[in-house]
C-alpha positions as CSV (number, residue, x, y, z in Angstrom):
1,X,-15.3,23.4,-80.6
2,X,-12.6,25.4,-78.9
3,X,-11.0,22.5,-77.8
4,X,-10.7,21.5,-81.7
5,X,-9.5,24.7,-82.8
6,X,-6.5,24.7,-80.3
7,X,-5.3,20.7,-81.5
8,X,-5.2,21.8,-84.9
9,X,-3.1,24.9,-84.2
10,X,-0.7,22.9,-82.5
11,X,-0.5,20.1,-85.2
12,X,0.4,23.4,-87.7
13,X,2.9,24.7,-85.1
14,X,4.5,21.8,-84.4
15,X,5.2,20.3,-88.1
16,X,7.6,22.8,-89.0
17,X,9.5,22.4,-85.8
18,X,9.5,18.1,-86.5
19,X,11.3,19.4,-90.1
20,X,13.4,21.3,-88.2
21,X,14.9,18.1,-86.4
22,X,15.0,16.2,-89.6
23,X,18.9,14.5,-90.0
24,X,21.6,17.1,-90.9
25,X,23.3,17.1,-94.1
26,X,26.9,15.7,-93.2
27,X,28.6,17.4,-96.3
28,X,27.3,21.2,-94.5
29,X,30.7,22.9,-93.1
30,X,29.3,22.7,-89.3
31,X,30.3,22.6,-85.5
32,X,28.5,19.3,-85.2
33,X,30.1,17.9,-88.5
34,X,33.8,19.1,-87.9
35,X,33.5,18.1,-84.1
36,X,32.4,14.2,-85.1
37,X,34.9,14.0,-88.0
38,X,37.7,15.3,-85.8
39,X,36.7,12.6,-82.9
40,X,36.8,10.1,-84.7
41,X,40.0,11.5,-86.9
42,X,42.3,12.0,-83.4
43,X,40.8,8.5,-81.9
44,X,43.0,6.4,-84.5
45,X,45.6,9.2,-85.4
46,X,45.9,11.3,-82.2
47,X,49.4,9.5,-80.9
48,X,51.9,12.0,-80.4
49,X,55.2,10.3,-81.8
50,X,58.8,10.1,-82.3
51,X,59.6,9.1,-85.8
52,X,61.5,6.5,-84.1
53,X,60.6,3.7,-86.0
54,X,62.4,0.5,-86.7
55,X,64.0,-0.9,-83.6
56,X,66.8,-1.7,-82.2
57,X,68.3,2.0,-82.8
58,X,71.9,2.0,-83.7
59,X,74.3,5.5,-82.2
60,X,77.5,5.8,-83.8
61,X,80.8,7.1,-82.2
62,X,80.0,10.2,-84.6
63,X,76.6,10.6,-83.4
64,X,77.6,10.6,-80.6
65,X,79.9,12.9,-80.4
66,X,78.1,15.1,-82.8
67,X,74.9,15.4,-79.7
68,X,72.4,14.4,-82.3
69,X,69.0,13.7,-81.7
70,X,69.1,10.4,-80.6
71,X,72.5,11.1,-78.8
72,X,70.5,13.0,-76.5
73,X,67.4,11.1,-76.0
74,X,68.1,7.7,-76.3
75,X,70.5,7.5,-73.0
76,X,67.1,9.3,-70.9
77,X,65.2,6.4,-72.5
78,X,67.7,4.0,-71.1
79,X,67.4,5.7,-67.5
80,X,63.6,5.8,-67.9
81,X,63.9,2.1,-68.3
82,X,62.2,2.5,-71.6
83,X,65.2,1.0,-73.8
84,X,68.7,-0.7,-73.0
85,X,71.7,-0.3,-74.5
86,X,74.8,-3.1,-76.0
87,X,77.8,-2.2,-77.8
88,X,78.2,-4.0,-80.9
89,X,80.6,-4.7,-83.5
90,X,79.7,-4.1,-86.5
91,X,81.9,-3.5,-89.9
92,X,83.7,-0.5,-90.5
93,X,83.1,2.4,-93.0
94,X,84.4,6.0,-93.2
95,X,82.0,7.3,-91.1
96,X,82.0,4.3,-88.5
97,X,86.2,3.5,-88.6
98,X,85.9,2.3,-85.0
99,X,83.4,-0.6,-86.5
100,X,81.0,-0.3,-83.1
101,X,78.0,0.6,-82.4
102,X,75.7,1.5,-79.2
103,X,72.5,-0.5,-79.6
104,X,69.4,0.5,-78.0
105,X,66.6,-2.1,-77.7
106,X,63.2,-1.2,-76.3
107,X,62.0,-2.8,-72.6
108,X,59.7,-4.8,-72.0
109,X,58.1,-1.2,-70.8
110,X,59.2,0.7,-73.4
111,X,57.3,-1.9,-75.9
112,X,54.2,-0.7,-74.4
113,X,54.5,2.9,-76.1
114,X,55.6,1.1,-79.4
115,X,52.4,1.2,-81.4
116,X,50.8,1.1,-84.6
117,X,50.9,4.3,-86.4
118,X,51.0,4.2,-90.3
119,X,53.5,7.0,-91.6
120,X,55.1,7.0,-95.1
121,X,58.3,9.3,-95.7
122,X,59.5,11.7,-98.1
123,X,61.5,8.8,-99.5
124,X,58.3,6.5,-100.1
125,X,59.5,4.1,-97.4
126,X,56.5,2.9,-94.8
127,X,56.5,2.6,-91.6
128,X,54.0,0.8,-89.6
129,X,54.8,1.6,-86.1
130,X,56.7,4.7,-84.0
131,X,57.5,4.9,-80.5
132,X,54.5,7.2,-78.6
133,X,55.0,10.0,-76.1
134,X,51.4,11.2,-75.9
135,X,47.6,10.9,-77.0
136,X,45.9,13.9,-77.7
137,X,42.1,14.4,-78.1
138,X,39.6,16.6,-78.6
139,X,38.3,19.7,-76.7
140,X,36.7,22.0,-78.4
141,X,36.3,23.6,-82.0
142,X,37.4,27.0,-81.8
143,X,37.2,27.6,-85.7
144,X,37.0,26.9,-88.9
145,X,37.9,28.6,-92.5
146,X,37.0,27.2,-96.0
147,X,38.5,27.3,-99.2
148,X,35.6,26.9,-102.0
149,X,38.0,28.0,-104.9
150,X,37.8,24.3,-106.1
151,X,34.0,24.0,-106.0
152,X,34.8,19.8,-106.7
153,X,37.2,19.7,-103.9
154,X,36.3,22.3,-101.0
155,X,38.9,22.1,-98.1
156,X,38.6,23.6,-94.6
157,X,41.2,23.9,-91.4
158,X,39.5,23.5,-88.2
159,X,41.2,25.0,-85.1
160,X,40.7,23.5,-81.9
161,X,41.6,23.0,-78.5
162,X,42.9,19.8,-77.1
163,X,42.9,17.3,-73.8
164,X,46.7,15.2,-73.5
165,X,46.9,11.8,-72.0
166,X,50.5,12.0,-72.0
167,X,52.7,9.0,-71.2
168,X,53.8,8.5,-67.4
169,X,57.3,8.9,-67.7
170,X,57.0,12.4,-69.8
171,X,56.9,13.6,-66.2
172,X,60.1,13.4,-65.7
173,X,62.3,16.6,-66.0
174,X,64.8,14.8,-68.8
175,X,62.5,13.3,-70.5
176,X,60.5,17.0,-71.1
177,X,64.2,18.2,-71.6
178,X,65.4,16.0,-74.3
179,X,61.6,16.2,-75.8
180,X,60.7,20.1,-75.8
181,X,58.2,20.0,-78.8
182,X,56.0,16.9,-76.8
183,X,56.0,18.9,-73.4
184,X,55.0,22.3,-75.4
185,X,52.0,20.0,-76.7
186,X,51.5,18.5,-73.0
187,X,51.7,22.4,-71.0
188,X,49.2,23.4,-73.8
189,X,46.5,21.3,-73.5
190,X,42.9,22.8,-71.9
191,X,42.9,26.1,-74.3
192,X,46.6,27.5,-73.9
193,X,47.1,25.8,-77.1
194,X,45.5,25.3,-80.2
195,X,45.7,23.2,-83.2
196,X,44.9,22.8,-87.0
197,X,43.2,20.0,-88.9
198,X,42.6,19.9,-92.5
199,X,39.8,18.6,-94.0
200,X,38.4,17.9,-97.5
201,X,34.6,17.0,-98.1
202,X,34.7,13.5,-99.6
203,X,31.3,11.3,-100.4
204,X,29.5,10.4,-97.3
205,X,31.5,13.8,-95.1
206,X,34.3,15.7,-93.9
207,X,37.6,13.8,-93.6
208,X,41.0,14.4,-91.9
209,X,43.7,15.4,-94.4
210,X,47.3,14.5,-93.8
211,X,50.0,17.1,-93.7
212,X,50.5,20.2,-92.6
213,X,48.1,23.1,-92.9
């Protein structure tokens, strides 16, 4: 008789701890949720890259001479042995009168950090690839805040922290030069630095937003 009495307590303890461990709702604005939205969000999207996207790269004399952006980088790419560089003729304008260019084609190495990532301008013009400095992934969540003033359309921007597979040659001292924003990602990886993801709730889940936040 005791023996009864003590399997039928257990059966009453026990089912509310089996309801307990039922699935989650994946709509609910949780750890668990954010974490496996944010994996799977920085698996496809997590490329840290350059906006350099339709190559060969033309430099003008003006460019040049004006140190811009690609002025500076593209001649440690060429050292790197990421890209090589031609002069060509090409016609002459007003802001080209010489009518030459310096043309930088990607390596056969260089092609290897040339990869897909889907990015659409201010100007509406796509892009389907950019050249790739880094991969970034997840560490931990650190945070999260919502905005329910659209009850239709909550949105919420997860902090985190971060792991960095960065490239091999973003070890070099020119190439963190010339690239100060990438090696500010890649010296703050591991907690000394965090970032945002937005996220809106959307049928089946939370899902990475695009844009800043």
């Amino acid at each position: 008789m005791k023996t009864t009495l003590r399997s039928t307590l257990m059966i009453v303890v026990l089912l509310p701890a089996l309801a307990a461990c039922g699935p989650s709702d994946p709509k609910a604005p949780t750890r668990l949720n954010f974490k496996t939205a944010l994996q799977d969000s920085l698996a496809s999207h997590g490329d840290i890259c350059l906006a350099m996207f339709d190559w060969p790269l033309d430099l003008t004399p003006a460019e040049a001479g004006a140190n811009s952006r690609h002025a500076v980088q593209l001649p440690v790419f060429e050292k790197l042995g990421l890209a090589t560089s031609t002069v060509v003729e090409v016609p002459k304008t007003d802001d080209n009168p010489q009518g030459v260019v310096k043309r930088y084609a990607l390596t056969e190495e260089g092609r290897k950090y040339y990869r897909p990532h889907a990015y659409t301008g201010r100007n509406g013009v796509e892009h389907a690839n950019d050249f790739c400095a880094a991969h970034i992934r997840l560490d931990s969540i650190t945070g999260w805040q919502l905005d329910t003033h659209d009850a239709e359309h909550p949105f919420a921007v997860v902090s985190y922290s971060y792991q960095v597979e960065p490239a091999p040659w973003m070890r070099d001292a020119d190439a963190q030069r010339v690239l100060p924003m990438v090696a500010r990602v890649i010296n703050g990886a591991g907690g000394r630095l965090q970032m945002r993801q937005g996220f809106t709730l959307g049928e089946h889940g939370w899902v990475a937003s695009n844009g800043p936040v």
